[in-house]
C-alpha positions in Angstrom: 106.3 107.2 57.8 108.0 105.3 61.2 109.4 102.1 60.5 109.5 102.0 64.7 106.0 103.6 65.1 104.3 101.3 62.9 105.3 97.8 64.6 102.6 97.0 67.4 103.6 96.5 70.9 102.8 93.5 72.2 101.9 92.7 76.0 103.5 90.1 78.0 100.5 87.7 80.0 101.9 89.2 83.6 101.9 92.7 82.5 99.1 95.3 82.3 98.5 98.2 80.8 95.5 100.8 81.3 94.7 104.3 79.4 93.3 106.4 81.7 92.6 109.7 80.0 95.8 111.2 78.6 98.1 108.7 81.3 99.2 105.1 80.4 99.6 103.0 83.1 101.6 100.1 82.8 101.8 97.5 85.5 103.9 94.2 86.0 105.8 91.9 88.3 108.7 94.6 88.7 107.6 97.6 88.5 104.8 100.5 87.8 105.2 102.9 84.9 103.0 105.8 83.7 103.4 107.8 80.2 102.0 110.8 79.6 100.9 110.1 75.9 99.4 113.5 73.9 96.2 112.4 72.5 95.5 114.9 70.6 98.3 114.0 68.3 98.4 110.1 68.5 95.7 107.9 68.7 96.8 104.7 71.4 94.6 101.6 70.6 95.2 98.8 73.4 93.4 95.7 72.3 92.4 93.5 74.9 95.4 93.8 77.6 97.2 92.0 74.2 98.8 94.8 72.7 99.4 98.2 71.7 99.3 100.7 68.6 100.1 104.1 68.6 99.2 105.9 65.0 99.1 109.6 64.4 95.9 111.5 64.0 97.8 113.9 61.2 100.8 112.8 59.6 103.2 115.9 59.6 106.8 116.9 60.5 106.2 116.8 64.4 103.9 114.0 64.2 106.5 111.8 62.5 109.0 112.8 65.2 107.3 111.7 68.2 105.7 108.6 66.7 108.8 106.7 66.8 110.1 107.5 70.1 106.3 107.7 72.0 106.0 103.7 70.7 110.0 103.3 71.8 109.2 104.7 75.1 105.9 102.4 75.4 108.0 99.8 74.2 110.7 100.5 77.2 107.9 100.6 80.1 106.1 97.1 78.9 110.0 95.4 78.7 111.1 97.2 82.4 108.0 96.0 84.1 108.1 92.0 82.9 111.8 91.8 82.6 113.7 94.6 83.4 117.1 95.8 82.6 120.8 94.8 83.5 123.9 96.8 82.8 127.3 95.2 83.8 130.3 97.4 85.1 133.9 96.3 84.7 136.8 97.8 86.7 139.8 97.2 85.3 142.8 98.5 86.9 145.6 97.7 89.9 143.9 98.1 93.0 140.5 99.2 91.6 137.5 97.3 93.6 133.9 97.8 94.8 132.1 96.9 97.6 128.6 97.4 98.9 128.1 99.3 102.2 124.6 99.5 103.2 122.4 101.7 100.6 126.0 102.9 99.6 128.8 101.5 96.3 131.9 102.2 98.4 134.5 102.0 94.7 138.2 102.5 95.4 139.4 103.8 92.2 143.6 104.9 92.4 142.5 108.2 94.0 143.4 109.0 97.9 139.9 108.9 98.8 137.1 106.1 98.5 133.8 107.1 96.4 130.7 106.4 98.0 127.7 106.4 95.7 124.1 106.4 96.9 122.1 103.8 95.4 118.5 105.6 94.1 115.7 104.1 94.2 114.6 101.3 92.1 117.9 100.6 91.1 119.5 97.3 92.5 123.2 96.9 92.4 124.9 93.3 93.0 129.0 93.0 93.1 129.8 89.8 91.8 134.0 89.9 92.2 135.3 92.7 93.4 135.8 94.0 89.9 132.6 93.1 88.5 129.1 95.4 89.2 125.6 94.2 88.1 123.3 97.0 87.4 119.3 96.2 87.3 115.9 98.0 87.7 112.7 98.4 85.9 112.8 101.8 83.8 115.5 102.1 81.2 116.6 105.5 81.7 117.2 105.3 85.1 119.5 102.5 84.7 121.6 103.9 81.6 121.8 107.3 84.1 123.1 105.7 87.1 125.9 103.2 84.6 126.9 107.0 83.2 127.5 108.5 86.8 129.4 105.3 88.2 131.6 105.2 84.7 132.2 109.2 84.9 134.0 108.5 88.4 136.8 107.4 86.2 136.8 107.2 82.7 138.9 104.5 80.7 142.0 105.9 79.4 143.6 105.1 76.4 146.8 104.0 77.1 146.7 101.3 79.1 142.8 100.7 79.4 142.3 101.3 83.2 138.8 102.8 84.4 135.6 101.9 84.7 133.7 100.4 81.1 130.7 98.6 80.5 131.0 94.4 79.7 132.3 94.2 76.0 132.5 98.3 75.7 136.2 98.3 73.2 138.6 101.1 73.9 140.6 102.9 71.0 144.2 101.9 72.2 147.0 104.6 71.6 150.7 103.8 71.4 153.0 105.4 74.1 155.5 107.5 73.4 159.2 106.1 71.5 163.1 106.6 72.7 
């Protein structure tokens, strides 16, 4: 059995969520969502607009697989579309800033060139200081995709911690080298 599938999803007032055949649409004040749910393997109750329950028509190895992470990623859509989600970037370093340019992150990052990153869409990006970037949007994934691209422009390193990490991410610290 799921300890994660079992737990019942329940529905913010603002949010809205309608099966429509095999789809699930979920609707709020930030932001559409649509899963693709298999019905012949679960069966998806939605009580009154109130909440959610996802139980599996035959309990088996697959079956027990998916239940968790179906409910997780119902679970994600319902959260994204009433509050969202917010990553925050630290960049930590001499001489390591960011600034907004149009649809663009312009991050200056020790290298001889500037990195300009495209924002996607349905992502918002806000640059506090020049060292700090707030990362929001609606769907989960999107936003844990975009903080991996921005963090893979540099990497923290271990010796002296410069790089790009998220707010409260620790580094393993190594000592330099002795005379």
């Amino acid at each position: 059995m799921s300890k994660i599938g079992k737990k019942i999803i329940l529905i913010p007032e603002k949010v809205k969520a309608v099966l429509s055949g095999s789809l699930l649409n979920i609707e709020g004040p930030l932001g559409k969502k649509s899963l693709n749910i298999d019905l012949e393997m679960f069966n998806l109750d939605v009580t009154e607009g109130k909440e959610i329950s996802i139980k599996p028509k035959k309990v088996d190895k697959d079956s027990k697989r998916l239940w968790g992470m179906n409910r997780s990623l119902i679970n994600n859509a319902v959260i994204g579309s009433s509050k969202g989600y917010e990553k925050i970037l630290e960049l930590v370093g001499v001489g390591y800033r960011a600034a907004l340019k149009g649809k663009q992150l312009n991050l200056q990052l020790g290298y001889s060139h500037d990195i300009n990153f495209d924002i996607p869409e349905g992502i918002k990006i806000v640059v506090e200081k020049q060292t700090i970037i707030k990362i929001s949007g609606s769907d989960k994934q999107q936003v844990g995709t975009v903080i991996s691209k921005i963090k893979s422009f540099r990497k923290p390193e271990p010796y002296k911690g410069k790089g790009i990490r998220e707010q409260g991410q620790h580094i393993l610290r190594k000592e330099g080298k002795k005379k």
